[in-house]
C-alpha positions in Angstrom: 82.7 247.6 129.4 81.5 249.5 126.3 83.8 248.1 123.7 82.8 244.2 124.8 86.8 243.7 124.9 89.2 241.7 126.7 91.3 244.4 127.9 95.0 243.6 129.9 98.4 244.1 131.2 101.3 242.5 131.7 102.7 243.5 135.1 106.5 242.9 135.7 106.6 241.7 139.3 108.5 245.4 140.3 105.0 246.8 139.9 105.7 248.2 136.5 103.5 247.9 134.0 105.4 246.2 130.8 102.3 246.0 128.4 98.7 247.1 127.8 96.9 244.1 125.2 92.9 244.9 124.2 91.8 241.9 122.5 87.8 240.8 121.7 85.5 240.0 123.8 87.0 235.9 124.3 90.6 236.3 124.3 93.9 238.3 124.1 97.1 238.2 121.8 100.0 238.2 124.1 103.1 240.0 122.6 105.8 238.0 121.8 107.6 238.3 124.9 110.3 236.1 124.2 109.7 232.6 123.3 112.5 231.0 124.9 111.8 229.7 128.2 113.0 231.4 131.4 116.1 229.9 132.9 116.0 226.7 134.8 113.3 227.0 138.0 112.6 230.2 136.7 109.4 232.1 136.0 109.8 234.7 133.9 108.7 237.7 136.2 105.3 239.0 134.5 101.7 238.1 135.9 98.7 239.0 133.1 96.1 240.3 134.7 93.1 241.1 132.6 89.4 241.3 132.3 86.8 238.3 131.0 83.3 240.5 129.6 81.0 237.2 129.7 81.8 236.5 133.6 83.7 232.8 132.6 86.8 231.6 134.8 90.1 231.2 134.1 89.8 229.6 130.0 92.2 227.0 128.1 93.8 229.9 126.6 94.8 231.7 129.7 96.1 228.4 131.7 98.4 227.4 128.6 99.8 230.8 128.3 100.5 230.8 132.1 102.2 227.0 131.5 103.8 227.6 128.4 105.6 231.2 128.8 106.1 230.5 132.9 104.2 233.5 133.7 104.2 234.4 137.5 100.4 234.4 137.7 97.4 234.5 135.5 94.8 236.5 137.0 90.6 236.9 135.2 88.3 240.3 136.4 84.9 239.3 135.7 82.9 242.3 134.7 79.2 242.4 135.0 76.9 243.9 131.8 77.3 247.4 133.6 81.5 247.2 133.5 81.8 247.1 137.3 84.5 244.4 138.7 82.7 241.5 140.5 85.1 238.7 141.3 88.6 237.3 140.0 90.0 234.2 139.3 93.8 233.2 139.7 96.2 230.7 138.7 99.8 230.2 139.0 102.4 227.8 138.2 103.1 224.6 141.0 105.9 221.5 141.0 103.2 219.6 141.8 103.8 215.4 141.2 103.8 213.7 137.7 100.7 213.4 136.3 99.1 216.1 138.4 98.3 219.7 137.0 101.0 221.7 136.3 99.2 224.8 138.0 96.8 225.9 141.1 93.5 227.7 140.3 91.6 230.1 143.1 88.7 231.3 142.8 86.0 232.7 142.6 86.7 235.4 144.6 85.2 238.7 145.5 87.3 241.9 144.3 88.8 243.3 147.8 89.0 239.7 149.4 92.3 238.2 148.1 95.5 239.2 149.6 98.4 237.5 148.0 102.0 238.7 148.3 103.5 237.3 144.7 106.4 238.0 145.1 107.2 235.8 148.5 104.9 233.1 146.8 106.9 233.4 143.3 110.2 233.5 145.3 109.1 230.1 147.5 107.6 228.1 144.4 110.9 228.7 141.9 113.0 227.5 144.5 111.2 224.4 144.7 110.7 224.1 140.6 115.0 224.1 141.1 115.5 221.7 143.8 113.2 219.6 141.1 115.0 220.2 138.3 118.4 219.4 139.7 116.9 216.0 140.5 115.2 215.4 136.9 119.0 215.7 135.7 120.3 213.6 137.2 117.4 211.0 136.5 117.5 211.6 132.9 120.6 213.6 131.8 119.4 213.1 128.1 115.6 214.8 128.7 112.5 213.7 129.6 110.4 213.2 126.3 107.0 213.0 125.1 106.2 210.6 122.0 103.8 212.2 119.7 102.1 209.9 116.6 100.2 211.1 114.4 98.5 208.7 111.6 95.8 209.0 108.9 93.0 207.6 109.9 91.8 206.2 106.9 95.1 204.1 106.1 94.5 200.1 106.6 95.0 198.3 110.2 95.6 201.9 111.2 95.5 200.9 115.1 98.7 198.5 114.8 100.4 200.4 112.7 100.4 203.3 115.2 101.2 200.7 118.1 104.1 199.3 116.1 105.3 202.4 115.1 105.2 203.8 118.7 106.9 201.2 120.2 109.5 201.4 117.8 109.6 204.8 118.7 110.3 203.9 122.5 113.1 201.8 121.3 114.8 204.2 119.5 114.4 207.3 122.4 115.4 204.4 124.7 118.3 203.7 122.9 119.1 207.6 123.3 119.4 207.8 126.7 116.1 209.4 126.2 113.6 208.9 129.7 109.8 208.4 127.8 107.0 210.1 129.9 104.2 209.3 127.9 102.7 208.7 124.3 100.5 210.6 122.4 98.2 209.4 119.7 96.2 211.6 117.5 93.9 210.0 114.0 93.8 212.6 111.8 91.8 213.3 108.4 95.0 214.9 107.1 97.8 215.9 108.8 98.0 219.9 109.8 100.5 221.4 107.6 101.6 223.8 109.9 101.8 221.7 113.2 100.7 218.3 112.0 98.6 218.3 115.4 96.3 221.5 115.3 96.1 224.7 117.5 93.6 222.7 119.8 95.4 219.5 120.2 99.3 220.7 120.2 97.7 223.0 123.3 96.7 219.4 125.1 100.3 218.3 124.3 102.0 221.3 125.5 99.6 221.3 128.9 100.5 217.2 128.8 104.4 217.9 128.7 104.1 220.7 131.7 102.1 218.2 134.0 104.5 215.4 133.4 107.6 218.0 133.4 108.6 216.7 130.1 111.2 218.9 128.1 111.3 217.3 124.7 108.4 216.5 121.8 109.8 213.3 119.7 107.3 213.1 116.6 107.6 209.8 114.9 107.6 211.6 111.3 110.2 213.1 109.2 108.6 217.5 110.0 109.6 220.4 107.5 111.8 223.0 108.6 108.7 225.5 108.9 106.7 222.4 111.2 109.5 222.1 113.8 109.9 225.9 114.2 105.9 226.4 114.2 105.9 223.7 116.7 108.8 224.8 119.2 107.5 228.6 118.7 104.4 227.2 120.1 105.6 224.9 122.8 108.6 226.6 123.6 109.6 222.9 123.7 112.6 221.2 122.1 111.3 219.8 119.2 112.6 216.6 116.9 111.9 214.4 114.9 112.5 210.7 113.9 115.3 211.4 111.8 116.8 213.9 113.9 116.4 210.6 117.3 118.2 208.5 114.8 120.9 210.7 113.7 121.5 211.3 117.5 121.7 207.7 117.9 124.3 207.2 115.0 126.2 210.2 116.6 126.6 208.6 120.1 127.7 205.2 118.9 129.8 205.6 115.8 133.4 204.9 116.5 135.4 204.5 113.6 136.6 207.5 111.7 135.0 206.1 108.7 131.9 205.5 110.5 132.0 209.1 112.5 132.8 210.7 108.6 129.3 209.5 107.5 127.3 210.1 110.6 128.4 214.1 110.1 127.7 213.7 106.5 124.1 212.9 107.0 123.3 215.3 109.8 125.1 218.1 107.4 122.8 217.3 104.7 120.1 216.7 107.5 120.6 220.3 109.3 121.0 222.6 105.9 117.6 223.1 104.7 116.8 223.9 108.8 119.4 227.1 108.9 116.6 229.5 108.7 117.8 232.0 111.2 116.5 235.3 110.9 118.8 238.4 110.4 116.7 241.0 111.2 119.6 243.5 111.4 120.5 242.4 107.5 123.9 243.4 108.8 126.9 242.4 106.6 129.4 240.9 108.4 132.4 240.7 105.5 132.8 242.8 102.2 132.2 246.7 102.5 135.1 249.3 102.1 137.6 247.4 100.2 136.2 243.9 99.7 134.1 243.1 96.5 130.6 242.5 96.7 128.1 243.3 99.3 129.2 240.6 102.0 127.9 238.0 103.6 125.1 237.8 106.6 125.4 235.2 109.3 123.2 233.2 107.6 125.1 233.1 104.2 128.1 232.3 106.1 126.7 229.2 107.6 125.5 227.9 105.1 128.4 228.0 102.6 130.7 227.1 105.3 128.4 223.4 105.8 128.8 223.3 102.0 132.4 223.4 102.3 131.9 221.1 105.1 129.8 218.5 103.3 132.3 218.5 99.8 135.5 217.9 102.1 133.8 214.7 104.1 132.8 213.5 100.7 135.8 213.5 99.3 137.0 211.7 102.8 134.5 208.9 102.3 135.7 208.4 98.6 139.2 207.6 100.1 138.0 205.4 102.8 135.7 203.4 99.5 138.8 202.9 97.6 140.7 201.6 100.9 137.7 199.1 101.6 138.2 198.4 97.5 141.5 197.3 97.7 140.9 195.2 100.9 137.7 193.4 98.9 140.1 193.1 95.9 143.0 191.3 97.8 140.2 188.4 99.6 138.8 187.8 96.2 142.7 187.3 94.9 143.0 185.0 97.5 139.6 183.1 97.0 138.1 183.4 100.4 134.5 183.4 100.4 132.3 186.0 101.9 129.0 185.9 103.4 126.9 189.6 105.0 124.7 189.3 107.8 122.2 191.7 107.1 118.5 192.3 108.7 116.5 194.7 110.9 118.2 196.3 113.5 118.0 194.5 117.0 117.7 191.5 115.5 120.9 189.9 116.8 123.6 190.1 114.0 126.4 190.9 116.0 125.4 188.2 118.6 125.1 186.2 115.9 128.6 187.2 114.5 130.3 186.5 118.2 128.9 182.9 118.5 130.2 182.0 115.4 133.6 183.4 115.2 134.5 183.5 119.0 134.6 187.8 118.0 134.2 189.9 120.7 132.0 193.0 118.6 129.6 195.1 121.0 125.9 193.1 121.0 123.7 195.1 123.3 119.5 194.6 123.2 119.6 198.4 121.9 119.1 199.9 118.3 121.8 200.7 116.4 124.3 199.0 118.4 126.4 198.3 115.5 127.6 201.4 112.8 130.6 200.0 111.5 131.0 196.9 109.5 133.1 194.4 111.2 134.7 191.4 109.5 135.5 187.9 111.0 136.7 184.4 110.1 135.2 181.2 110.2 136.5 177.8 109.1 133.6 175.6 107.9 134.0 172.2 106.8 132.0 170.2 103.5 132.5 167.0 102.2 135.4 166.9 99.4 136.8 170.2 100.7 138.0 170.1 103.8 138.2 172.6 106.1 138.0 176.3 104.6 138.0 179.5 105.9 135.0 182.1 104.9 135.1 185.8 105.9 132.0 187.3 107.5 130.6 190.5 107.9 128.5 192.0 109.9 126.3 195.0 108.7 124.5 198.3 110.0 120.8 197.0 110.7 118.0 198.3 108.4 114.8 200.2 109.6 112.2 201.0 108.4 111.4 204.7 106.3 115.4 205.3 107.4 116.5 208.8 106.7 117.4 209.4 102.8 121.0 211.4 103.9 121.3 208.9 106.5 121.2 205.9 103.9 122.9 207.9 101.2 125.8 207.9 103.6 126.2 204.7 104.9 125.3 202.9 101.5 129.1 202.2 101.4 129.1 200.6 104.6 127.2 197.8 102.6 129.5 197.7 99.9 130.7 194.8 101.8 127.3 193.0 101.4 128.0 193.9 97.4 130.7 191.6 97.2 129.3 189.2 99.4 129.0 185.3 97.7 126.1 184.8 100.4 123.8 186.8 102.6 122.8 185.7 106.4 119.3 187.6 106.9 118.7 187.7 110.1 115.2 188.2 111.8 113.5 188.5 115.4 111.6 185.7 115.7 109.7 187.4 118.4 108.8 190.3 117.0 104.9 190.7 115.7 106.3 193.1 113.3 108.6 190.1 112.0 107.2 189.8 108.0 107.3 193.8 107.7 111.0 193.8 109.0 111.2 191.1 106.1 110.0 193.4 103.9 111.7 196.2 104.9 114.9 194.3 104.3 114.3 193.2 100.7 113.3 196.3 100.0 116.4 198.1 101.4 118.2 195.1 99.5 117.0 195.4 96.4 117.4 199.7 96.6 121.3 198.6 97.3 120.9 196.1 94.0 122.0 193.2 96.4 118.7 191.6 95.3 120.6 189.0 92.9 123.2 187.8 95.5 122.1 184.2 97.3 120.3 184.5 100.8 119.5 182.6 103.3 116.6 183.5 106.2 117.5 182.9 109.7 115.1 183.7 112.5 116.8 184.5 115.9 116.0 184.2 119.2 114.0 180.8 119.0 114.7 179.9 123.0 112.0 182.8 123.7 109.4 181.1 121.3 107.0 178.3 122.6 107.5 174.6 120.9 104.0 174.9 119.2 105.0 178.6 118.0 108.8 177.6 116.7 107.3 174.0 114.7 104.4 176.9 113.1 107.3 179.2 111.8 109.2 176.1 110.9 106.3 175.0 108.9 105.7 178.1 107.3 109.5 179.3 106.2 110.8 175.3 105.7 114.2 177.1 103.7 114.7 178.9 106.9 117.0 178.2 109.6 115.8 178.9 113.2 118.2 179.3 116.1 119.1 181.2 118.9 122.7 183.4 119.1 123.2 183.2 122.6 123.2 179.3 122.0 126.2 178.0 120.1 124.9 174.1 120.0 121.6 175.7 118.0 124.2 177.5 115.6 125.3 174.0 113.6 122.8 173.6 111.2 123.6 177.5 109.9 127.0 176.6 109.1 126.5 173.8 107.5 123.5 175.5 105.4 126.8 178.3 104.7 129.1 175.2 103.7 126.6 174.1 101.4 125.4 177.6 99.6 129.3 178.1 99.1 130.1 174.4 98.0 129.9 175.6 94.1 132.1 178.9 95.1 134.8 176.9 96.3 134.5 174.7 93.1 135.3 177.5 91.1 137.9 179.0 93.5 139.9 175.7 92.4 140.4 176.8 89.0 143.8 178.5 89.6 145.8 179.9 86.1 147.8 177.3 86.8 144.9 174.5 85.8 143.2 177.2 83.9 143.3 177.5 80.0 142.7 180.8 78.2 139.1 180.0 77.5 139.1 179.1 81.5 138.2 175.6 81.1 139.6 173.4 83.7 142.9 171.3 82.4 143.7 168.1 84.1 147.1 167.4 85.4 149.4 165.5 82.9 150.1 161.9 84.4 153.8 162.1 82.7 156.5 165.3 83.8 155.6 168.1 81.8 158.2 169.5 79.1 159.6 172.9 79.4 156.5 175.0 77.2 157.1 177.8 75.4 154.4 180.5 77.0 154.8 183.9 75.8 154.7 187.1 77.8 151.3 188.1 77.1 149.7 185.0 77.3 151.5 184.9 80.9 150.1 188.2 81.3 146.2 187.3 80.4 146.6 184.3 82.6 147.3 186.4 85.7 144.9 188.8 85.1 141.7 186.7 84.5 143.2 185.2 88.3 142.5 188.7 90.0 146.1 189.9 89.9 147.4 193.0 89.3 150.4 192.6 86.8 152.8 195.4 85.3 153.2 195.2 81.0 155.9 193.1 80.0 159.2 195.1 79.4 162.1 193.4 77.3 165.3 193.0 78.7 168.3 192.5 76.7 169.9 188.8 76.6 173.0 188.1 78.3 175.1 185.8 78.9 175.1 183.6 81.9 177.5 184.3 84.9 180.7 181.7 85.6 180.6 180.8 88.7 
């Protein structure tokens, strides 16, 4: 070949040729021949066939094109230094079984020796690709997904981070109804700003997800608008990200309307920056001949229709705050204490919550299992007071780098915590991660200014802990209480700990406005029959309000006189 170039054409499997591509002498630039995959079992009909000038096989290049955009065939001329065909190579797409290569490669072969009839192969192999396919979805009706991590390399105890941070991961697409194929782990210098993996390294993923027949990248970072579209372009791949898994996750299992409110809210906020569709006809769709302005494009209307969207589900959540108000407002009228269990998620609150108040709220060994806040009572006994009765709340769990629209939203749900006279925090004793979930809950804590209110650390699931192992956390947490939630003997020393934090509540619960002067000093009861007293209206008035109660102003009523009977 004079030129030393790549020349090709794609070949629609009529015969008809549908492109000619020259490229340089070690690759080609495919067209964009539509990015989107072809339908289900599906190739999409075009083989490339085209020459390689320094007498190579089949490259990288040429194998992920034939994965990635389901090309029929893949098919390499070498040509000698004189430009005279010599031998091909071919490749083409195969079922194949998990873990094996998504493809078939022949070759060498001299020109003249191959006879192939593609279109009985390509007809055989995409009815097998659909018997496959049926069968993957009923497997895994959510997707089959590939875990992608990428870390800094020169960040501290970089190795269990990642680990952590992938198994986390695995939880949360587990929680999903996501099927997990594999993991991918890459150490980076700096993360790629436009695919966070690289060209060379996203090409490994993409050829990773065809051989395991995986149709989703999770990455376990929060990626720009631009990286997710960069990425999916690429992989022609559904692409999300950690946010987007636990937005998902909030979506499936939030059941109140209050709950349900929020979880649209934050995927709203979430999904706005992301509507970056491209108008390419810049037609306007409203305005013209006898509207004002020039209109709106598709886009435009999206967007201010989310807008619209996110100020009316705003103004919902308000309502349902001044609701959850007024129910706060009427316990502390009554003087019932209140204690939040609050923690990382899977930790066991809402087992926890069930043991103790005989409740019957959903507890599953999943992430996220509880959205809404739930309430329950509990009568716990102290010396001098008897039996009382204390209110207690279970709480959304806490995770760690949780999604700012996503904890913008549901910081009401912890306005119970606010109000909260104790809070239960509630760890997994099992868990090597166990101090950063700590952490991660103080810090969530203190971002919700709950950092003042009294606390006290309980580490669950103790019955999966060795006796050496429990006495060692014992020794180093001695405040703590450890127990197990599934075990109602081992819940007794918590309540009593409760009893006691909220002994010096219930002391000042006894100061009624009947016992109560205006200073609020405590007034003993007279041993001898009170005379009638003279209290006017508005000291009545200040009396009741310092007690919590809502009172109307004093109105004067004319005198009269009393009825005969």
């Amino acid at each position: 070949m004079e030129t030393g170039r790549q020349v090709g054409a794609l070949v629609h499997r009529s015969g008809q040729v549908d492109y000619v591509i020259v490229g340089d002498s070690g690759k080609l630039m495919l067209p964009d021949i539509g990015r989107l995959r072809a339908a289900e079992g599906r190739f999409r009909g075009l083989r490339l066939i085209h020459t390689h000038v320094r007498g190579e096989a089949l490259t990288r290049d040429d194998l992920v094109d034939l994965v990635r955009l389901r090309l029929d065939l893949v098919c390499a001329i070498q040509i000698n230094a004189r430009g005279e065909a010599r031998s091909l190579h071919y490749a083409y797409n195969i079922p194949g079984e998990e873990g094996a290569l998504p493809y078939r490669e022949h070759g060498p072969t001299p020109i003249g020796q191959e006879r192939v009839h593609v279109g009985e192969l390509m007809s055989g192999l995409e009815a097998e690709f659909a018997k496959r396919t049926r069968g993957r979805a009923v497997r895994a009706p959510a997707g089959r997904a590939l875990l992608v991590h990428v870390a800094d390399k020169s960040e501290r105890d970089v190795a269990r981070r990642a680990d952590e941070s992938v198994r986390e991961l695995r939880e949360l697409a587990r929680t999903a109804g996501v099927e997990v194929v594999d993991t991918i782990v890459q150490l980076r210098e700096r993360v790629d700003p436009k695919t966070v993996l690289g060209k060379g390294k996203l090409d490994d993923v993409i050829l990773r997800s065809m051989q395991l027949d995986s149709d989703v990248l999770i990455f376990d970072r929060e990626l720009t608008p631009a990286q997710a579209s960069a990425i999916a372009k690429e992989s022609d791949l559904k692409v999300i990200d950690r946010t987007q898994l636990i937005l998902d996750i909030f979506a499936q299992r939030a059941e109140s309307k209050d709950g349900k409110v929020q979880v649209e809210l934050a995927q709203l906020k979430y999904n706005m920056p992301r509507l970056v569709m491209k108008d390419d006809s810049l037609s306007r769709l409203t305005g013209g001949i006898g509207g004002r302005g020039p209109g709106e494009t598709k886009l435009e209307i999206g967007r201010r229709r989310a807008k619209e969207r996110v100020s009316h589900l705003e103004a919902q959540l308000k309502k349902f705050g001044r609701q959850r108000e007024q129910r706060r407002h009427k316990r502390t009228r009554e003087g019932v204490p209140t204690v939040a269990i609050v923690g990382y998620t899977n930790a066991g609150k809402s087992t926890l919550l069930n043991t103790l108040t005989g409740a019957d709220v959903l507890a599953e060994d999943k992430l996220f299992a509880t959205l809404d806040t739930r309430s329950r009572h509990l009568k716990v006994g102290w010396a001098g007071y008897g039996d009382r009765e204390v209110v207690i709340s279970d709480t959304v769990g806490f995770i760690r780098s949780l999604p700012k629209d996503l904890f913008a939203a549901f910081r009401a749900t912890f306005e119970e915590a606010s109000d909260a006279d104790l809070l239960l925090v509630v760890v997994d004793a099992t868990d090597d991660a166990k101090q950063e979930h700590i952490a991660t809950t103080e810090s969530l804590l203190e971002e919700l200014g709950l950092q003042d209110i009294p606390r006290v650390l309980v580490f669950n699931k103790i019955e999966l802990l060795a006796p050496i192992d429990r006495a060692l956390l014992q020794r180093k947490n001695p405040d703590a209480v450890l127990l197990s939630a599934t075990q109602r003997e081992t819940t007794r020393p918590l309540v009593e700990r409760i009893a006691k934090e909220l002994a010096e509540r219930w002391t000042e619960s006894a100061k009624t406005p009947e016992t109560m002067d205006l200073e609020g000093q405590v007034t003993p009861p007279s041993e001898e029959p009170a005379e009638d007293a003279d209290v006017s209206a508005s000291t009545l008035v200040e009396l009741l309000r310092r007690a919590g109660r809502r009172v109307r102003p004093p109105r004067l009523v004319e005198e009269k006189a009393p009825r005969r009977v």
